[in-house]
C-alpha positions, 0 to 999 in steps of 0.5 A: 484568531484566524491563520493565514494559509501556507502559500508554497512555491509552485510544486511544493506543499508540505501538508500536517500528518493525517490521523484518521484510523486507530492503532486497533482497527490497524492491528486487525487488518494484519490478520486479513488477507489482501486477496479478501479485503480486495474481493469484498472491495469489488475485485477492481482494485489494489495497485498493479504491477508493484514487486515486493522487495523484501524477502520474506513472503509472510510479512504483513505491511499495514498502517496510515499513509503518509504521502509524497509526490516527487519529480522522477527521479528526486528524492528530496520531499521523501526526506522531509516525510521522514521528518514527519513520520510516526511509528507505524506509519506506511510511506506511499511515494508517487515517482510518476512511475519512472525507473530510470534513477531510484527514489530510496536506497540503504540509507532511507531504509535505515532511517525507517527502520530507526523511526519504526515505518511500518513500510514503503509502497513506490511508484518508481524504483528503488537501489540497494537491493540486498539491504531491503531484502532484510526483514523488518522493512517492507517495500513495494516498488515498480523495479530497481536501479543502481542509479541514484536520486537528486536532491532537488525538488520539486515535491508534496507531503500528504497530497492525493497520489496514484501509484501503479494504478492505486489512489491513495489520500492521506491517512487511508490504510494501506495493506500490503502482503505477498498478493499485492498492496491496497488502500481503505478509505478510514470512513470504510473501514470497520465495515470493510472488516467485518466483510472481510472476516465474513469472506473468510469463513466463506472461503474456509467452508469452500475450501472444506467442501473442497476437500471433501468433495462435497462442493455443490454443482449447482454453485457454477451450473446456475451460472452456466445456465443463466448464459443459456449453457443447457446444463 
């Protein structure tokens, strides 16, 4: 039996939760930087200018998107999100970029918190600054303010985003520690994470060869020369 389509006010959609990347593959990019998953990405990629807001600089957001579009300033499709949500779910709200009233404060915090988030990434700005400094909820913001968010709409759940630079769709990993935040693609990401080890153990016979002393000239005279440096 066929279903018929959902049809949405203009500017509305409320789109099914997206699985796509298993508890595993989630639990083993906590171990990855996002320095080195955006190294093996191309060094071109990640979000831009997003600030953490939580306190601790070692903690380790990572988990599927869920996706929120909103108008500035409102807050209202980022409590239905909340309704959808699963635990260890990543919270990827596009404000459109606007500061001038928050998108979430204390009181969301508590209910991602209770519902086991595993973090938020905005693309607007937060309130209550001492809450979200607390451990146990990361959050990514472009800034904050005291002024609070309407309640209106309109807004989308689990649409394309863009946030500070970043595209996000539905069920991508997003990573987020101390560097920045960035999203993998599901069909990407078991080779992504190979290529990450691997960049690791790259990384750690540099910072050896660092240490010692031992680091081999040649690795940046070969560059110099190709640009017809005569070293």
């Amino acid at each position: 039996m066929s279903s018929t389509p959902v049809s949405w006010p203009p500017g509305y959609a409320i789109n099914p939760r997206v699985v796509s990347i298993s508890s595993e593959l989630v639990e083993a990019f906590r171990h990855l930087p996002v320095s080195a998953v955006g190294d093996v990405m191309g060094r071109s990629v990640g979000a831009i200018g997003l600030r953490q807001y939580h306190r601790s600089l070692d903690t380790v957001m990572c988990g599927p998107a869920v996706t929120v579009r909103v108008k500035p300033g409102d807050n209202l499709m980022i409590h239905k999100a909340l309704q959808m949500v699963q635990p260890g779910d990543v919270l990827v709200i596009d404000g459109g970029g606007d500061v001038s009233q928050a998108l979430v404060g204390g009181l969301i915090r508590t209910t991602c918190v209770a519902k086991s988030v595993a973090g938020l990434v905005i693309n607007g700005a937060i309130r209550d600054l001492c809450e979200w400094a607390e451990d146990g909820m990361p959050i990514f913001a472009l800034g904050h303010t005291h002024r609070g968010p309407s309640k209106e709409g309109p807004g989308e759940v689990n649409v394309p985003v863009a946030v500070a630079g970043l595209a996000v769709m539905p069920g991508d990993l997003i990573l987020g520690d101390a560097d920045g935040v960035i999203a993998i693609s599901p069909d990407r990401a078991s080779e992504i994470l190979h290529q990450g080890r691997q960049h690791l153990v790259k990384e750690a016979r540099i910072r050896e060869e660092n240490r010692l002393g031992t680091s081999d000239p040649e690795r940046f005279n070969a560059l110099l020369r190709s640009k017809g440096l005569p070293v």
